[in-house]
C-alpha positions in Angstrom: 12.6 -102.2 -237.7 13.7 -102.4 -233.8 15.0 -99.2 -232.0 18.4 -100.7 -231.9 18.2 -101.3 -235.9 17.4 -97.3 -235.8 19.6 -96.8 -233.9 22.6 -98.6 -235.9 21.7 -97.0 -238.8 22.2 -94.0 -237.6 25.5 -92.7 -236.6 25.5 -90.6 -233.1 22.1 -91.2 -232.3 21.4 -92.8 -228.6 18.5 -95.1 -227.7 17.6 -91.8 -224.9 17.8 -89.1 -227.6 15.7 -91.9 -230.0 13.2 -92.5 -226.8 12.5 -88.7 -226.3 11.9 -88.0 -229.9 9.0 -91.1 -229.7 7.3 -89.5 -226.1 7.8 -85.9 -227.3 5.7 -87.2 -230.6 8.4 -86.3 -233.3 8.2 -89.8 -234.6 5.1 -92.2 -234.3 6.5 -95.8 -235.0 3.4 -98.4 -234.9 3.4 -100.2 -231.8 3.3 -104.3 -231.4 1.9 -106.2 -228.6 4.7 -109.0 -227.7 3.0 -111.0 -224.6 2.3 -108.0 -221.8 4.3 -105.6 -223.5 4.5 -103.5 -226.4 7.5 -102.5 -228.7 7.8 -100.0 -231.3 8.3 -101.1 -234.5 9.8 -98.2 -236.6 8.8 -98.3 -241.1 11.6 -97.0 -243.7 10.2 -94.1 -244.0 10.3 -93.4 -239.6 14.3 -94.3 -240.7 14.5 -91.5 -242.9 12.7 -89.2 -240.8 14.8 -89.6 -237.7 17.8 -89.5 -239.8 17.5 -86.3 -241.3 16.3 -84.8 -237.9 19.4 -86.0 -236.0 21.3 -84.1 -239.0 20.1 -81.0 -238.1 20.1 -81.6 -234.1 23.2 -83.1 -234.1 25.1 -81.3 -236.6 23.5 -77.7 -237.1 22.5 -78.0 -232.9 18.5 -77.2 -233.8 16.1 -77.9 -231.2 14.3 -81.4 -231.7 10.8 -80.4 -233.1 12.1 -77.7 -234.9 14.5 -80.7 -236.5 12.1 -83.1 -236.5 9.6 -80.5 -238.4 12.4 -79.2 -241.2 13.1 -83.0 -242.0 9.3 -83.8 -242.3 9.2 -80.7 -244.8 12.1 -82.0 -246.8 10.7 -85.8 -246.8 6.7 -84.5 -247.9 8.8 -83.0 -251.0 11.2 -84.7 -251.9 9.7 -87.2 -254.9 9.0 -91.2 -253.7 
């Protein structure tokens, strides 16, 4: 899944706020080699994540890792 696929996905969410949550290290999508460049490919599961996070930033104004950390949580217990 592209960043813009994220990124439609996921109502509100902007490719800056989706670039800073992959630098800060909220989110690791696996990277693939195109030529010279690399792109991040994002799984389902990187989908969910960022969803639930931008819930809580977005929504309930919590600070990005603290977000990003709550949704991880919830995602580690909620059953497959």
């Amino acid at each position: 899944m592209t960043a813009g696929e994220i990124i439609e996905n996921i109502e509100g969410l902007s490719r800056d706020r989706l670039t800073y949550s992959v630098r800060a290290g909220c989110v690791n999508p696996k990277k693939i080699k195109r030529r010279s460049l690399y792109f991040n490919e994002f799984s389902e599961r990187d989908l969910s994540l960022i969803g639930r996070a931008w819930e809580y930033i977005y929504k309930h104004d919590m600070r990005t890792g603290a977000a990003f950390k709550r949704a991880e949580r919830e995602l580690a217990a909620s059953p497959r």
